[in-house]
Kinemage of the C-alpha trace (Angstrom):
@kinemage 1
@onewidth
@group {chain A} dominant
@subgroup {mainchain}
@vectorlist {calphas} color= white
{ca unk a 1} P 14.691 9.183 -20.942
{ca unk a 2} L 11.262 9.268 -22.904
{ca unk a 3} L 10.454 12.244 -21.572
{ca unk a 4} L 13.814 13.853 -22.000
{ca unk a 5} L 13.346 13.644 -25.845
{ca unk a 6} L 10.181 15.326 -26.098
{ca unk a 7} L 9.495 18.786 -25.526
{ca unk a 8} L 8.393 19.531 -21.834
{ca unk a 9} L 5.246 21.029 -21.960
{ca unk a 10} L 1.943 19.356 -19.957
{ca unk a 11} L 0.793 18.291 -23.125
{ca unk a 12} L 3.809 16.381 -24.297
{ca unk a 13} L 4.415 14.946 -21.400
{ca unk a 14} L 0.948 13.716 -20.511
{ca unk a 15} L 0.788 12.085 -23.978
{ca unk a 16} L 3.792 10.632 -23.761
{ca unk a 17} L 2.777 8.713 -20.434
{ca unk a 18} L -0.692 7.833 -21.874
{ca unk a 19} L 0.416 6.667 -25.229
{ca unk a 20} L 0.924 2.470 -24.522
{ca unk a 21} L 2.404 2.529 -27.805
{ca unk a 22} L 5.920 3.793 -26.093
{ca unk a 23} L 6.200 1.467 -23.277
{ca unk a 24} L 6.144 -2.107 -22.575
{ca unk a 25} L 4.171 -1.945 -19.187
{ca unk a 26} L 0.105 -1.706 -19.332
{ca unk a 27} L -1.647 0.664 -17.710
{ca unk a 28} L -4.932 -0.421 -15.592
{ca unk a 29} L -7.258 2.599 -14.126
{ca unk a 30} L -8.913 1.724 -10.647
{ca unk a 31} L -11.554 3.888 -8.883
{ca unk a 32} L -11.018 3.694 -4.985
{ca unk a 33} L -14.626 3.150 -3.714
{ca unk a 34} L -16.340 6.226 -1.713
{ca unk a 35} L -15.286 6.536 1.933
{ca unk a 36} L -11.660 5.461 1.130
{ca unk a 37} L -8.939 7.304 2.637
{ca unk a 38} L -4.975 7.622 1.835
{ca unk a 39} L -3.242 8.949 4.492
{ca unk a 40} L 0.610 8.982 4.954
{ca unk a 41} L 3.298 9.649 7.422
{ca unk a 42} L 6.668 10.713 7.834
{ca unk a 43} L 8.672 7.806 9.930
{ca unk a 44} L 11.488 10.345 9.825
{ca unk a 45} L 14.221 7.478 8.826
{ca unk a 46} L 16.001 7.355 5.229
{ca unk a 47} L 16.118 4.885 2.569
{ca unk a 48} L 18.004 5.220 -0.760
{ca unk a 49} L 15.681 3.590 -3.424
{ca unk a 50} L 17.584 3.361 -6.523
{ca unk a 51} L 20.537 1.236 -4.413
{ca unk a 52} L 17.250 -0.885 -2.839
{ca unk a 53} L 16.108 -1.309 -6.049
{ca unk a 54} L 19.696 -2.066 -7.560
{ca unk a 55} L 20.330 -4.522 -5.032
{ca unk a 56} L 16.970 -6.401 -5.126
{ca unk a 57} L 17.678 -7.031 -9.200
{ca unk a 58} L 20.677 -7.532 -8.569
{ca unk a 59} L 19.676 -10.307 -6.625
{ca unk a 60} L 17.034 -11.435 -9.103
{ca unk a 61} L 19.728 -12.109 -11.779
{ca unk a 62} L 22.058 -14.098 -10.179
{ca unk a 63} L 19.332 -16.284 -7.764
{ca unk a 64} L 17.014 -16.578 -10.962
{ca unk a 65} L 16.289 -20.057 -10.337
{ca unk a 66} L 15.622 -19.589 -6.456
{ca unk a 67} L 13.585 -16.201 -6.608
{ca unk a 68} L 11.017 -16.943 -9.384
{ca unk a 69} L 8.631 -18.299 -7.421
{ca unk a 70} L 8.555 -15.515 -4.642
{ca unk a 71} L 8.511 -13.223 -7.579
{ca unk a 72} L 5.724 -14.689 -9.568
{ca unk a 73} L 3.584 -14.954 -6.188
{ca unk a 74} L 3.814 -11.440 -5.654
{ca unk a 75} L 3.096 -10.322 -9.071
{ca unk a 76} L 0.105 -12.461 -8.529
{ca unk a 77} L -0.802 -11.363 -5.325
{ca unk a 78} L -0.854 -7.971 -6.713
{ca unk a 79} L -3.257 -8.536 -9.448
{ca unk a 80} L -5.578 -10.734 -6.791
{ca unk a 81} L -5.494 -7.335 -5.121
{ca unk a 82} L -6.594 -5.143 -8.022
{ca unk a 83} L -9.199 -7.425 -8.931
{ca unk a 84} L -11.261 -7.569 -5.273
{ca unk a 85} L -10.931 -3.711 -5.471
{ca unk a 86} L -12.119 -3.434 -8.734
{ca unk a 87} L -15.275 -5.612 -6.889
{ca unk a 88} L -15.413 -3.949 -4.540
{ca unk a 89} L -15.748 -0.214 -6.713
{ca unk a 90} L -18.327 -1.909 -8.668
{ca unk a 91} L -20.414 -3.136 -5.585
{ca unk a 92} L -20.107 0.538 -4.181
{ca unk a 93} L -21.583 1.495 -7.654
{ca unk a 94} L -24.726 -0.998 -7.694
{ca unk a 95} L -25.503 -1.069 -4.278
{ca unk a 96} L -24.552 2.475 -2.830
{ca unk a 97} L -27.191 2.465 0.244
{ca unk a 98} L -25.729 -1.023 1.265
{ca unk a 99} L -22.375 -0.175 0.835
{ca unk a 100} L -22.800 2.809 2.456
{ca unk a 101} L -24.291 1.780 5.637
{ca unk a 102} L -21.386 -1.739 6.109
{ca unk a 103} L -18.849 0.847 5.311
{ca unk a 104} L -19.837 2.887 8.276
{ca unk a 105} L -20.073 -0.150 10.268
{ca unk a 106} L -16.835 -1.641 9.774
{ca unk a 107} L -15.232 1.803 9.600
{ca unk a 108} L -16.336 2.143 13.579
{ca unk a 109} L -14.940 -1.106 14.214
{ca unk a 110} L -11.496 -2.866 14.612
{ca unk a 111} L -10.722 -5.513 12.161
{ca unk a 112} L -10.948 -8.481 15.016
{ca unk a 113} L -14.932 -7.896 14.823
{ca unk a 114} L -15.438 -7.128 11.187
{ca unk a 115} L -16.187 -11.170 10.418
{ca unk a 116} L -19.426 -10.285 13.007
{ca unk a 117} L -20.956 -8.085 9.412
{ca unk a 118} L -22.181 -10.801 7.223
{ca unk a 119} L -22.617 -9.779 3.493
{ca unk a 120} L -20.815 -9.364 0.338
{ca unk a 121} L -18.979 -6.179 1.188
{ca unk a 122} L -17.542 -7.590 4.240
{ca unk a 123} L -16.156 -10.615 2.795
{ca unk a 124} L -14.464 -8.804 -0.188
{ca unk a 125} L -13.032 -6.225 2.126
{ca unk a 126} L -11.876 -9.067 4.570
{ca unk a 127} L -10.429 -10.878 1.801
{ca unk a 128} L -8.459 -7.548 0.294
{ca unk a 129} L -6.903 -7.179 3.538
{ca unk a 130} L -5.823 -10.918 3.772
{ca unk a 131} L -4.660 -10.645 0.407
{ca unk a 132} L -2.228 -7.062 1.070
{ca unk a 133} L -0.524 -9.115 4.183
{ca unk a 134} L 0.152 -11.871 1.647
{ca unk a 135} L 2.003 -8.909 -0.241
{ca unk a 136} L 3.882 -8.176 2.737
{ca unk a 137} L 4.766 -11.119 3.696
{ca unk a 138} L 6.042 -11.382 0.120
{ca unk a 139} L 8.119 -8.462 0.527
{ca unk a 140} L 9.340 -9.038 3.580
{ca unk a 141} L 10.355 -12.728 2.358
{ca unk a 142} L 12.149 -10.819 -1.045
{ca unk a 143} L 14.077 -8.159 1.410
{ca unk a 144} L 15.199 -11.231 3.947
{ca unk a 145} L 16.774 -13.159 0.631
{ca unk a 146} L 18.183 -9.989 -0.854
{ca unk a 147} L 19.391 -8.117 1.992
{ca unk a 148} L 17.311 -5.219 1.582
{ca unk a 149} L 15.432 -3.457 4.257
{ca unk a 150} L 12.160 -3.268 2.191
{ca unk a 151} L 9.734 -4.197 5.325
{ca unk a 152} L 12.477 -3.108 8.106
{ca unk a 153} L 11.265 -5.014 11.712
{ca unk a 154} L 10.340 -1.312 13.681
{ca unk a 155} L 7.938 -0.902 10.167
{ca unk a 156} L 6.171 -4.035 10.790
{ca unk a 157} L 5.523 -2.746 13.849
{ca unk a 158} L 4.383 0.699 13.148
{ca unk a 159} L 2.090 -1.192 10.285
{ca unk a 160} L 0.717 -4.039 12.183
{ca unk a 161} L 0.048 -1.634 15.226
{ca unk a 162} L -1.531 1.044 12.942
{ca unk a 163} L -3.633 -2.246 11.217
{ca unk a 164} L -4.942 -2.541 14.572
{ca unk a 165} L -7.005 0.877 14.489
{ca unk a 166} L -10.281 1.003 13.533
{ca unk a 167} L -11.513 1.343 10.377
{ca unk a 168} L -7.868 0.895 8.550
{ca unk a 169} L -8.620 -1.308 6.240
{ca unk a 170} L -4.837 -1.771 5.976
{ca unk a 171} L -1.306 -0.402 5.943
{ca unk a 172} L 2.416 -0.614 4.481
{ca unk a 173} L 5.803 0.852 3.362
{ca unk a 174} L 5.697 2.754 0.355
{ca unk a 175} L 7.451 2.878 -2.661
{ca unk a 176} L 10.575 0.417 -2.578
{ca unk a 177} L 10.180 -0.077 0.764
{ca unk a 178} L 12.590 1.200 3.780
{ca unk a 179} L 12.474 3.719 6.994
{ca unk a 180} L 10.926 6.495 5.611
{ca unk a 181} L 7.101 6.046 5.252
{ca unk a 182} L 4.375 4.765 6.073
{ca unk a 183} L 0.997 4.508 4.083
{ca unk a 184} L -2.750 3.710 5.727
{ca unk a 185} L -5.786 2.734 3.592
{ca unk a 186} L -8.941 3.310 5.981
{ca unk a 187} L -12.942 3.900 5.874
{ca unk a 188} L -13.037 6.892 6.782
{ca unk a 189} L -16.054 7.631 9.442
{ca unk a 190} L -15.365 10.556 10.679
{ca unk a 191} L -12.075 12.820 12.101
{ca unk a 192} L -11.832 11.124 15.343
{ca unk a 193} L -10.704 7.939 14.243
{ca unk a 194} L -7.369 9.794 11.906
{ca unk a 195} L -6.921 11.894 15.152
{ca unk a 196} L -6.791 8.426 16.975
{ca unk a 197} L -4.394 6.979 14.803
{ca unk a 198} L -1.968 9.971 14.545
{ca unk a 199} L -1.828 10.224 18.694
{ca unk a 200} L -0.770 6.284 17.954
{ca unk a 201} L 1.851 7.428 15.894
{ca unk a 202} L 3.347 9.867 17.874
{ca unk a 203} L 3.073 7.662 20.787
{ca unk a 204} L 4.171 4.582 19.195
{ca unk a 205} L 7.537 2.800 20.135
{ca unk a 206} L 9.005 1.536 17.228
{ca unk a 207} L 11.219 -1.081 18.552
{ca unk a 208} L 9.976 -4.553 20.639
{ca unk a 209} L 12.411 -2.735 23.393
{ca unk a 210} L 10.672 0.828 23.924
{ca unk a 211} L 14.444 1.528 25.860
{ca unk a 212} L 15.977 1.394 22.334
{ca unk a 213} L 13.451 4.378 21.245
{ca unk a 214} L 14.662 7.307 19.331
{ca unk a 215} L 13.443 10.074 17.989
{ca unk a 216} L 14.415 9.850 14.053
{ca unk a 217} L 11.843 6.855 14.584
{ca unk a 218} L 8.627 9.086 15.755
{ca unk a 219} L 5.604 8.852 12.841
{ca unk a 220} L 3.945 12.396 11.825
{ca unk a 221} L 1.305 12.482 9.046
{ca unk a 222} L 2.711 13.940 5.936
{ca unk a 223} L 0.624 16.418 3.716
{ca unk a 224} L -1.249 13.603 1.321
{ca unk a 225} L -4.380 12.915 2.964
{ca unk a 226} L -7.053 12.210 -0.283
{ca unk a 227} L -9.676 10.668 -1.193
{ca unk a 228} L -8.811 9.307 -4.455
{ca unk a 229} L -10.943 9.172 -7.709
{ca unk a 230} L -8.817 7.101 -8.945
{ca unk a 231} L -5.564 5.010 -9.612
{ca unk a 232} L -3.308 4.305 -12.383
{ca unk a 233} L -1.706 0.668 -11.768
{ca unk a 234} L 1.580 0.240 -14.143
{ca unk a 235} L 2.038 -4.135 -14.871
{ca unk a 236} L 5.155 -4.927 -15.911
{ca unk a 237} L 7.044 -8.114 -15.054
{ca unk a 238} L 10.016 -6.722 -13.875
{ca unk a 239} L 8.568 -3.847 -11.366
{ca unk a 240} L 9.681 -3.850 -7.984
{ca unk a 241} L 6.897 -0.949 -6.943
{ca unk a 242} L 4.284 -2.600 -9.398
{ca unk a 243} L 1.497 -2.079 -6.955
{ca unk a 244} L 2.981 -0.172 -3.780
């Protein structure tokens, strides 16, 4: 609506997000650190995120009482997750050689042996990790109580399998949640390990029962595959997708 009343030029419109003045959110700016890669894939599904979203406040209001303290959690599970990768950008920056050489460690390693790299990057980017499944396990907890598929069972699957890979530091359902994507954070090393994990995906059964396979359910990387410079977190209270 914002938008709508201004005139839409890239100007306007970039001032009109920028300007904190106009909105009641704040906006925080996070560098990923070096070697950090976004990759995301198609799970060929459908979800319909304004209903998800709809339902899931809907649900807010009338079990206010019940649902603040899942809420609240997450909110501060999200922040808890800004703040080790804001520690983790500013070790990168101090101690590039060091983080450099653990980054191309752990990015050769599954996660099961990263606790065998003792130092200061290892234990932030252990605890980032433990801190996103906290998320999920929020959201998964917030879809049970609302009825909304925002962590569906075959994409817990598809993320704890892909979690399993080495060097992804972690992975999850973007956006409002549902059967349509999937998103990977990894250290990137070098192309064999993305090959690796896209021959998962397409090999992947995304059921407990392979029998009950199909093939709307078969992952394929979509076209975002960056290396970000950086990221613009929106807080607000009342945002479902304040982090993912």
């Amino acid at each position: 609506e914002l938008i709508n009343n201004f005139n839409c030029n890239g100007a306007e419109i970039d001032r009109v997000i920028k300007d904190d003045r106009i909105w009641d959110d704040s906006r925080r700016i996070l560098r990923l650190p070096d070697g950090f890669r976004l990759i995301m894939g198609d799970v060929q599904g459908g979800a319909n995120t304004p209903n998800m979203v709809k339902k899931v406040l809907k649900w807010r209001e009338e079990k206010s009482s019940s649902c603040t303290e899942l809420w609240d959690k997450l909110g501060a599970n999200n922040n808890k997750f800004c703040d080790i990768l804001q520690q983790i950008r500013n070790y990168n920056d101090s101690y590039p050689k060091e983080y450099e050489h653990t980054r191309l460690q752990l990015a050769n390693m599954p996660f099961t042996q990263w606790s065998t790299i003792k130092n200061e990057l290892s234990h932030l980017l252990v605890s980032l990790r433990e801190c996103f499944c906290d998320i999920r396990a929020c959201l998964r907890k917030m879809g049970e109580l609302a009825q909304v598929g925002i962590e569906p069972p075959s994409q817990t699957l598809l993320c704890d399998k892909t979690m399993e890979q080495p060097g992804v530091l972690l992975a999850g359902v973007p956006g409002a949640g549902g059967n349509d994507a999937i998103f990977v954070l990894m250290l990137d090393s070098d192309a064999s390990k993305k090959k690796d994990l896209l021959e998962m995906w397409q090999s992947q059964s995304l059921t407990e029962n392979p029998s009950e396979q199909t093939h709307q359910q078969l992952a394929c990387q979509l076209a975002v595959d960056l290396d970000f410079e950086a990221l613009v977190i929106i807080e607000k209270e009342m945002c479902l997708d304040k982090l993912f």
